[in-house]
N, C-alpha and C positions, 0 to 999 in steps of 0.2 A: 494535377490538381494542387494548390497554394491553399496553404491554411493561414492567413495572413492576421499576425498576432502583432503585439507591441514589443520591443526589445530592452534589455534592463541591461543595464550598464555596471559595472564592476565596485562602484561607489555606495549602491545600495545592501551588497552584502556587511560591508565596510561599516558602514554603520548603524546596521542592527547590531551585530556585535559591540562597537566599541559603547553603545548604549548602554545594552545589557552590561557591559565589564561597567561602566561608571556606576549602571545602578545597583548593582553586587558591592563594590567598593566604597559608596559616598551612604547608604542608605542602610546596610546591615554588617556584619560583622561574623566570622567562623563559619564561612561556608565557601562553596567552592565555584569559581566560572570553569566551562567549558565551550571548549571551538572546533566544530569538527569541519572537515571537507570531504568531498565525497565525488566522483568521476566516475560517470554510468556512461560506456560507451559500448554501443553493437555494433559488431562487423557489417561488412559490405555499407558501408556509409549509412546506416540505419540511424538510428536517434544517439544524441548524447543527452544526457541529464548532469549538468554540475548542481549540487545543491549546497550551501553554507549553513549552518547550523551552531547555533549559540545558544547555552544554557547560563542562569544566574541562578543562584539561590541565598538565601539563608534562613537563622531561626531568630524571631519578633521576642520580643521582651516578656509577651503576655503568652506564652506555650507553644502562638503558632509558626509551621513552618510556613514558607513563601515560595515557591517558585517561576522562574518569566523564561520563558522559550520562544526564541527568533529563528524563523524558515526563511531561505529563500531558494529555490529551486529553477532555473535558468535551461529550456527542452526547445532543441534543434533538431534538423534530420526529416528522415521518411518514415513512414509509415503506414503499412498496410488500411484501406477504407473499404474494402469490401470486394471489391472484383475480382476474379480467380487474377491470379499471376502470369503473365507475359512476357517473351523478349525485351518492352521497354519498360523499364522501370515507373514512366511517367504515367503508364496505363493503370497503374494499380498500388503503386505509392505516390501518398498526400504530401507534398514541404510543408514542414510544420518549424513556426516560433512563438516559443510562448514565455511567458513570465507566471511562476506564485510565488505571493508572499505569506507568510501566515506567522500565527503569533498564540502561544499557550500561556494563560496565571493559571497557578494552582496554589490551591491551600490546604493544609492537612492539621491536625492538632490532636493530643489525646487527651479523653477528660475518661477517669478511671478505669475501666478496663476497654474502653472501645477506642477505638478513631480513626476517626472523621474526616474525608478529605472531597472535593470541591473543585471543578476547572472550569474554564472556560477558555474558547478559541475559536480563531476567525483565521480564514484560511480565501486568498481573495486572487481571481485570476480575471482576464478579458471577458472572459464568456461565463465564470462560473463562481459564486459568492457561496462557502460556507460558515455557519458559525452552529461551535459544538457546547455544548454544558454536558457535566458528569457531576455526580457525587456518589460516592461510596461509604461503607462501613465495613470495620472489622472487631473484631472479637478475640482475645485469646485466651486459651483454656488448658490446664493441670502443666502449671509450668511457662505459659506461654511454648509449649512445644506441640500444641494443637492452634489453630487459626480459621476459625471462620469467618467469611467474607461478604459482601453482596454489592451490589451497584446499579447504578439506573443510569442511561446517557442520551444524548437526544442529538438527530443531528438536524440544522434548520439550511438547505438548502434552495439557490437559483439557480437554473442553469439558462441558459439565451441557445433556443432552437431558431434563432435567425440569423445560421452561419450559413458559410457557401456548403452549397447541398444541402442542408438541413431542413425539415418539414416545415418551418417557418410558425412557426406557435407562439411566437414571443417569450418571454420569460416566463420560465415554468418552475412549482414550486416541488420541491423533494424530500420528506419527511422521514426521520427513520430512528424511531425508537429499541435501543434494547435494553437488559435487562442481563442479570450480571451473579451469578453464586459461586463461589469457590472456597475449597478447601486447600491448609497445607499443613502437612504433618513431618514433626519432625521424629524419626523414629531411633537416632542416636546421635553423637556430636558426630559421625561423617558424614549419613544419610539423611537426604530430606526428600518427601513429596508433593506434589501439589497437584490438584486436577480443579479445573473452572470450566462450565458451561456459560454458554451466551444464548440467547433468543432475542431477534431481530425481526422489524416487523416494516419493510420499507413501504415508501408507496408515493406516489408522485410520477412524476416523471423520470423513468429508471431508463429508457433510452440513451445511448449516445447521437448527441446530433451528425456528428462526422461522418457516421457511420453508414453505410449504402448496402444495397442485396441489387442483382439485377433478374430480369424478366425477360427473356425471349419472347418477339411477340412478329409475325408477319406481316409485312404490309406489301399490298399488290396481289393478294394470294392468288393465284389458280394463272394469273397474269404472267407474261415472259418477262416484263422487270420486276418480278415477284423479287423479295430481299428480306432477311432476317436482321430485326435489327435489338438487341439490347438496348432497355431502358432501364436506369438508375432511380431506386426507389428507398427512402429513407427506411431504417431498420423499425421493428415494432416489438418494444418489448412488453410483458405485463405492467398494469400500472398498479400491481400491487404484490410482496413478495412475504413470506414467512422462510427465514431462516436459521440456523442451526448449527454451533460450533462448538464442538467438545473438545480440552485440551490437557495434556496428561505428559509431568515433568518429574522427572528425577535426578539427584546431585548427589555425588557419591567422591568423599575427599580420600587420597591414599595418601597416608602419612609416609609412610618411607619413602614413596617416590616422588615426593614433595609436588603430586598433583592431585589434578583433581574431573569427573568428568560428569558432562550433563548431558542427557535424553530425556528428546520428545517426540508427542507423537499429539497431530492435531489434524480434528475430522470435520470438516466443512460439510452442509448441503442445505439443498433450498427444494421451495416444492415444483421445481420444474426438471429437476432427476440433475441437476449441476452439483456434484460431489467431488472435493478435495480432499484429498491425505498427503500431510506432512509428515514425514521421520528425518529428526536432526540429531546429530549427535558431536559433541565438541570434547577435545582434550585440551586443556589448561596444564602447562607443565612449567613451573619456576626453577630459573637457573640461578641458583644465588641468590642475591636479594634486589637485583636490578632490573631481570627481565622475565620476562612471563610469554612463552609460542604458545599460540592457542591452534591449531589444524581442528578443520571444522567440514562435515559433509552433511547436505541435505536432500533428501531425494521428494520430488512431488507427483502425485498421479493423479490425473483429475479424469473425470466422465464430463461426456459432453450434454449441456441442458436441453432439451426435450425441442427447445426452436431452433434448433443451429440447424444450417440448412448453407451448400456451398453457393445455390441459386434458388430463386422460385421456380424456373420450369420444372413441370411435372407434378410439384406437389400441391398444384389444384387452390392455390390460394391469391384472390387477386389486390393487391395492396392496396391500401387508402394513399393518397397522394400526401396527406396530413395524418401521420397516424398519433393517434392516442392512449395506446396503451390499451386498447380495448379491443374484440375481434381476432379474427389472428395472427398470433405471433412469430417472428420469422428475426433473424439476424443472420449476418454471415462473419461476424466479428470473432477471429480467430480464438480469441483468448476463451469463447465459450465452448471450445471444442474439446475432444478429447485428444491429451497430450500427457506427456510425460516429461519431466524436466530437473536436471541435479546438477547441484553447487558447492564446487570445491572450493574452500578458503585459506587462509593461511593468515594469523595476526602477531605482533609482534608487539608486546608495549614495555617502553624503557620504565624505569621508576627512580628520576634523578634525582631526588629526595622523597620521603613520606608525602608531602603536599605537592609534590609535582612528579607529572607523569604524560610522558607523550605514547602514542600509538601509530602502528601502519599497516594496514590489510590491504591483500587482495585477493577478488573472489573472480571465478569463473564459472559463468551459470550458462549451462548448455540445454537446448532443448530439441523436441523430439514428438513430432506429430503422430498419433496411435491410430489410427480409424480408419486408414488406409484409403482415404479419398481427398481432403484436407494437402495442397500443397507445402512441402514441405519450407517453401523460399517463407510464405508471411512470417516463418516462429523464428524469432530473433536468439541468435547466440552473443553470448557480451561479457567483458571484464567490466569490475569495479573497485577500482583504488579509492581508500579511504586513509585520509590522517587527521590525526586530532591528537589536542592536547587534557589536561585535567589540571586545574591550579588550587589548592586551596589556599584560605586563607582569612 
């Protein structure tokens, strides 16, 4: 199966960036560009992902800050669409090429104890148009050593269900409001805490088009050329979701060992029993004045949502050829299954002056099917080297 996308050439990362660095340089003053890279690649020829990333910013005459962020994201390789797993890889991995581009402003400003901040972003692929708005508020109290928070974001989505294999629906539209409170409290100059809730409210078309289940179904029955033949049937998820993410951070500096180290811990779920837990925890350790090793592990363990299902035979449910999100629901898309998955990192950032500072990671994220029916081959194991710089100025 070919997922046949448009290809983006090397010139276009090239000059989101140099954009962004002229409009940081010609338009504002005391603030900082940033350029990162980044190299997401899975074993056994599975996907890569290079992505480019540029940040500008500075602060306006009249109190506000500014900020502009350039994406570009560049996705080759295979990838699992639904069919249990086979000898040929051509059976049950898609070739996929894709291109995003995407683009963040932000503004933030304080006017007496509060402030105010403001985005918007557009985020643009072959098949799939988003654009986001936020704004938020914050508060700080006895000190500025307490902080309260809250926020509202909206996401405005299309996606094109008139790819190869896809139910054919034309452009569909995807909506998805949340809602945003946190606190962070600082309880001395080493420690700090912070916990924020979210509530999410999607609804649209939350299917993936790409995505397939198959159907055992007999033709010829009771006949000597009787033959079982699998047929490919677009996924069907709800077209409408309530969701739920609690997250909970601590920073704790040690002065003699001249580091410092952060834990979290963050709890996903939705109403169709799909639960995630994150636990991360990172050591920041400075050597001198030059360099700073951060080692970093994250472990994830997720339950699988209530429609995962490795096939429809058996479970008595017969597909709509066009599904809409309504009726029942069925997927065989790995990532909704339950898994287990941990990431070992390692980062290195120079500091070749106060204004300048380069960095270098790399993580290895391994993973691990739980349910004991789910083939182990679709869950991808993968390195990701990252480098980037920090310039102020």
């Amino acid at each position: 199966m070919m997922i046949p996308r448009t290809h983006l050439s090397f010139s276009k990362p090239l000059l989101v960036s140099s954009l962004l660095f002229l409009l940081a340089g010609k338009l504002f003053s005391e603030k900082a560009f940033r350029l990162k890279f980044q190299d997401w690649v899975e074993d056994d020829d599975r996907i890569r992902v290079r992505s480019w990333y540029a940040e500008a910013g500075a602060s306006l005459k009249n109190g506000w800050e500014v900020g502009v962020v350039g994406m570009v994201d560049t996705i080759t390789g295979s990838t699992p669409y639904g069919t249990p797993p086979t000898d040929n890889r051509n059976d049950w991995l898609a070739e996929l090429e894709d291109e995003r581009t995407a683009g963040v402003i932000s503004l933030a400003t304080q006017k007496d104890d509060y402030e105010f901040s403001f985005e918007y972003g557009l985020s643009e692929e072959s098949d799939y148009l988003s654009r986001s708005y936020a704004a938020g508020v914050s508060r700080g109290f006895a000190e500025d050593t307490l902080t309260l928070s809250a926020g509202f974001s909206y996401l405005d989505d299309e996606v094109d269900s008139d790819v190869p294999g896809g139910p054919g629906l034309g452009i569909q539209a995807r909506r998805t409001p949340e809602i945003f409170l946190g606190v962070e409290r600082i309880l001395d100059p080493q420690t700090k805490f912070s916990f924020n809730l979210t509530y999410g409210r999607p609804k649209g078309y939350l299917s993936d088009p790409y995505r397939i289940i198959g159907l055992t179904e007999t033709l010829f029955a009771g006949q000597p050329e009787e033959v079982d033949v699998v047929y490919p049937y677009s996924e069907n998820r709800p077209n409408k979701r309530e969701t739920f993410v609690s997250y909970l951070e601590g920073v704790r500096l040690f002065k003699k060992l001249d580091a410092s180290a952060e834990a979290s811990y963050r709890f996903f779920t939705d109403d169709s029993d799909l639960s995630g837990h994150t636990f991360e925890f990172q050591w920041l350790q400075r050597f001198g004045d030059k360099f700073v090793l951060r080692p970093l592990f994250r472990h994830y363990l997720q339950n699988a949502a209530d429609f995962y299902f490795l096939t429809l035979d058996g479970t008595g449910i017969i597909p709509d050829p066009q599904p809409d999100g309504t009726g029942s629901f069925y997927s065989s898309d790995y990532r909704l299954s339950e898994f287990k998955a941990n990431t070992y990192g390692l980062k290195l950032t120079y500091f070749h002056r106060s204004d300048l500072s380069f960095d270098l990671s790399y993580d290895r994220y391994a993973v691990t099917g739980t349910d004991g029916q789910t083939d182990q081959r679709v869950y991808p194991d993968a390195g990701v080297l990252t480098l980037g710089f920090q310039w102020g100025f």
